[in-house]
C-alpha atoms as a printed R data frame, in Angstrom:
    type eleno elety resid chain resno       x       y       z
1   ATOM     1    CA   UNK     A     1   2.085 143.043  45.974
2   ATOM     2    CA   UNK     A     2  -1.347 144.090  45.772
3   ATOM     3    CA   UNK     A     3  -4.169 142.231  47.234
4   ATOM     4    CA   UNK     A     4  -7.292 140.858  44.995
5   ATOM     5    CA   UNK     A     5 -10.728 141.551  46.694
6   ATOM     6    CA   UNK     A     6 -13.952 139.975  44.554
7   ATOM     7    CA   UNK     A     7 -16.166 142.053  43.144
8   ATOM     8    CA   UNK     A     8 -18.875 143.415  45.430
9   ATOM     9    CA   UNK     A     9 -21.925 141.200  45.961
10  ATOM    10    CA   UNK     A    10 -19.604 138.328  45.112
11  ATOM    11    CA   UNK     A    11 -19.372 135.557  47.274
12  ATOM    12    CA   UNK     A    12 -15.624 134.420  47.494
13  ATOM    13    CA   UNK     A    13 -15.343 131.198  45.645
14  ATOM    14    CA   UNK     A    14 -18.507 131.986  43.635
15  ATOM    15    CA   UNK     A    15 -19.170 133.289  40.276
16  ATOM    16    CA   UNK     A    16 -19.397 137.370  40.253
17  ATOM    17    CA   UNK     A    17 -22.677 138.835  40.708
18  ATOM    18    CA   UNK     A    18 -24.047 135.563  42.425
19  ATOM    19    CA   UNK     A    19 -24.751 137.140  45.501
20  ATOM    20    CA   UNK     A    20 -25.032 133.902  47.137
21  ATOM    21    CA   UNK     A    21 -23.591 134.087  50.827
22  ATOM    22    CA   UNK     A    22 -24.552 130.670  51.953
23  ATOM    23    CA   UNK     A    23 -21.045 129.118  53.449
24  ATOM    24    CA   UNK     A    24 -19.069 126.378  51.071
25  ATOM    25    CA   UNK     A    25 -19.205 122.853  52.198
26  ATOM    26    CA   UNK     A    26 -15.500 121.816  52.372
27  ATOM    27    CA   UNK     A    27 -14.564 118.473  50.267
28  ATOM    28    CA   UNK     A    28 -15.402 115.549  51.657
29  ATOM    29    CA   UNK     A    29 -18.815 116.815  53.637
30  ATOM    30    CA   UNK     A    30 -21.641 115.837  52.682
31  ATOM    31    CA   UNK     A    31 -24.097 118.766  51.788
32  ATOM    32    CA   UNK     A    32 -27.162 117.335  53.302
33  ATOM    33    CA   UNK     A    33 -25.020 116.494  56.649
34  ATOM    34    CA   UNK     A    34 -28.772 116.843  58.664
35  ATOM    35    CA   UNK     A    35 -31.890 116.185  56.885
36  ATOM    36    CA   UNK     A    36 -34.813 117.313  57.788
37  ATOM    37    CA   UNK     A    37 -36.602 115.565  60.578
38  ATOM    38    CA   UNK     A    38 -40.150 113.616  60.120
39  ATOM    39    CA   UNK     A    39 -42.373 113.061  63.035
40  ATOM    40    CA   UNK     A    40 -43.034 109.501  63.903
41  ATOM    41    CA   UNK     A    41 -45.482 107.308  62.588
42  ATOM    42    CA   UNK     A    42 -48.475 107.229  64.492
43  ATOM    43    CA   UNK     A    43 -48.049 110.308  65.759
44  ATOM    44    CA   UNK     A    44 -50.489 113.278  64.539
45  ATOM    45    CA   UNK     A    45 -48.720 116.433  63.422
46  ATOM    46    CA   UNK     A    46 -49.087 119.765  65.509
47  ATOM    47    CA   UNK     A    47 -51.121 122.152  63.853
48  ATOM    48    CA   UNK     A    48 -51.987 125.799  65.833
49  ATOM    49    CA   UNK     A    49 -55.037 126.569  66.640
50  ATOM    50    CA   UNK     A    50 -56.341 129.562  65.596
51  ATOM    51    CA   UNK     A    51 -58.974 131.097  67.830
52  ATOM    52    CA   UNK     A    52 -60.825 133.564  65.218
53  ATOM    53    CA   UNK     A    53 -60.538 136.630  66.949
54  ATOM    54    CA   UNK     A    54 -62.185 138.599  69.405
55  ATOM    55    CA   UNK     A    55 -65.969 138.368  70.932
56  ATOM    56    CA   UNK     A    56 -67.490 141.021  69.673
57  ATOM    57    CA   UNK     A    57 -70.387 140.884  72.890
58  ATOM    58    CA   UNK     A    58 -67.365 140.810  75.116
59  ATOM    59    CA   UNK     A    59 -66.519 143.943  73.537
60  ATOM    60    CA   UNK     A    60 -69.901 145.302  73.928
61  ATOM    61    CA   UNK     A    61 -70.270 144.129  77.354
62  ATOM    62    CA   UNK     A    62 -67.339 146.189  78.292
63  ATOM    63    CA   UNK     A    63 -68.327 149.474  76.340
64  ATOM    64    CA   UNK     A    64 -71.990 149.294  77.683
65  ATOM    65    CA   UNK     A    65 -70.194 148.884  81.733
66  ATOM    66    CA   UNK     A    66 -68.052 151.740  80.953
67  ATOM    67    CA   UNK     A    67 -70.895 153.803  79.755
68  ATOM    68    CA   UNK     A    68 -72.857 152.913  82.699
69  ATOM    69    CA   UNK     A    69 -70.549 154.014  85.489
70  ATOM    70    CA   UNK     A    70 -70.606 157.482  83.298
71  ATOM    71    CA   UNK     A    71 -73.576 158.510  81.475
72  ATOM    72    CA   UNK     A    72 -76.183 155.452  80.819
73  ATOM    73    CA   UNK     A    73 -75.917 154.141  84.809
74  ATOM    74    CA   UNK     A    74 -78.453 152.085  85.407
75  ATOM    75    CA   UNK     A    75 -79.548 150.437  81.860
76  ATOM    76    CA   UNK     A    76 -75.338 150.820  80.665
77  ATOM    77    CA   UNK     A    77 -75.052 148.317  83.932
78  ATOM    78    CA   UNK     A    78 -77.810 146.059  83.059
79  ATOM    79    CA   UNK     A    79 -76.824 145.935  79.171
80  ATOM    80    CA   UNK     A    80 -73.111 144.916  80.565
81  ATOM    81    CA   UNK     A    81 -74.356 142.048  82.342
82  ATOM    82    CA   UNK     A    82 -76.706 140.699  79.648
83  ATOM    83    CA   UNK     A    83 -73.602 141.126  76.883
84  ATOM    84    CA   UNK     A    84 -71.369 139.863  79.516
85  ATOM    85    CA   UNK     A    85 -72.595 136.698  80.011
86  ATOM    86    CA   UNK     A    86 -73.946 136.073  76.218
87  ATOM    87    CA   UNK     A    87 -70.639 136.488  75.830
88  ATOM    88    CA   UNK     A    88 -68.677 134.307  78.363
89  ATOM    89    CA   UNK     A    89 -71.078 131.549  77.004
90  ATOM    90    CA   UNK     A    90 -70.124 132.296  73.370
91  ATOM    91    CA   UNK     A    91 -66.628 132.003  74.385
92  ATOM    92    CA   UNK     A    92 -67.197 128.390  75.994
93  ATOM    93    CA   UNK     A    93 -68.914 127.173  72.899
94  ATOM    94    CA   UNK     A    94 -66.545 128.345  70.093
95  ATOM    95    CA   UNK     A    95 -62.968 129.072  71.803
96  ATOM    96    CA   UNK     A    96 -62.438 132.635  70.667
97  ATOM    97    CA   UNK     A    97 -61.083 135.474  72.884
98  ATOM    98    CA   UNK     A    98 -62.462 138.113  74.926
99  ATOM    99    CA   UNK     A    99 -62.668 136.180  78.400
100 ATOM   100    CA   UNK     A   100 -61.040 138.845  80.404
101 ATOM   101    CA   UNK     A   101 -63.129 141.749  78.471
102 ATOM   102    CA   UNK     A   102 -66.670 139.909  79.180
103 ATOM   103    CA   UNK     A   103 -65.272 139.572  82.851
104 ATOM   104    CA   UNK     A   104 -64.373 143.135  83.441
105 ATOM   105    CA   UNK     A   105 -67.680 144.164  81.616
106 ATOM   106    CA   UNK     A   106 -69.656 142.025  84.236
107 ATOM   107    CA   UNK     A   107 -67.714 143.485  87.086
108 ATOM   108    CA   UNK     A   108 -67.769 146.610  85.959
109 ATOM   109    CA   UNK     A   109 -71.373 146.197  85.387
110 ATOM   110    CA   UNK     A   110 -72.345 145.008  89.057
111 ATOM   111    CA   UNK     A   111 -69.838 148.180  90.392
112 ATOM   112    CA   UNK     A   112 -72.108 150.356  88.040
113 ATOM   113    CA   UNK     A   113 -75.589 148.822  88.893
114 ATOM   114    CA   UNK     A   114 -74.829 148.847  92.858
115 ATOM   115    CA   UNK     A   115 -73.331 152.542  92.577
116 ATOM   116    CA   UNK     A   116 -76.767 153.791  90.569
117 ATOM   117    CA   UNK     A   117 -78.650 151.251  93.285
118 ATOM   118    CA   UNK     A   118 -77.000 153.094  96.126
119 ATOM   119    CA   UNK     A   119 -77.496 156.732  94.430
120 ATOM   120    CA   UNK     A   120 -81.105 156.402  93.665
121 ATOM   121    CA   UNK     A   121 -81.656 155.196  97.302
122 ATOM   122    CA   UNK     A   122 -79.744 158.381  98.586
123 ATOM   123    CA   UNK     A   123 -81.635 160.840  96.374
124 ATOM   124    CA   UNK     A   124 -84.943 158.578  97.642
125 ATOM   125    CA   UNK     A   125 -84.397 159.207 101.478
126 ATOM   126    CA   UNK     A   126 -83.222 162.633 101.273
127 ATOM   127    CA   UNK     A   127 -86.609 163.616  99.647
128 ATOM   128    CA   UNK     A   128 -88.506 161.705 102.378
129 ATOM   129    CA   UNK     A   129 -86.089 163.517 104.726
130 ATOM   130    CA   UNK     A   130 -87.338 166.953 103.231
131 ATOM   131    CA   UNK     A   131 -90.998 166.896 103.834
């Protein structure tokens, strides 16, 4: 005896060539066993929020505090703060993201400002120390 297979991309019980592979409901089952379910009244319906995106100040903020502690020091420090916290207000206003960036701009900022503080001092008093 040789065995029947169906055609490929068959599904058994189907017509050849469907290429349906959703199950068959046995007799006596009801195909809609589980209908989809509706919130209830009253209710509102979830909808996501979308927050648009990054601040692009945040963004800045951090860029301009990086650049400070590296080439722009003092006025990279500065422009970090004043992007920084234009920015953290932005982000209270209108819910987009970029919370953590503006933060780490501002710290970086202060870290920046206080290290170009502390090396201008130290070039300052070893001058006065020369003469």
């Amino acid at each position: 005896m040789t065995e029947s297979h169906p055609p490929r991309g068959a599904s058994p019980g189907g017509a050849p060539g469907s290429g349906s592979h959703r199950a068959r409901t046995p007799p006596g089952f009801p195909t809609d066993a589980y209908p989809p379910q509706a919130y209830p009244p009253g209710y509102p319906v979830p909808t996501p929020v979308r927050r648009g995106g990054t601040n692009g100040l945040a963004v800045a903020s951090l860029v301009c505090a990086l650049l400070g502690i590296t080439v722009l020091w003092l006025i990279g420090g500065i422009l970090a703060l004043y992007f920084g916290y234009r920015a953290r207000k932005q982000i209270a206003e209108n819910g987009r993201g970029g919370r953590g960036l503006a933060l780490a701009g501002i710290v970086i900022g202060w870290v920046g400002i206080g290290a170009s503080v502390a090396l201008l001092a130290f070039c300052l008093l070893s001058l006065a120390a020369q003469r």
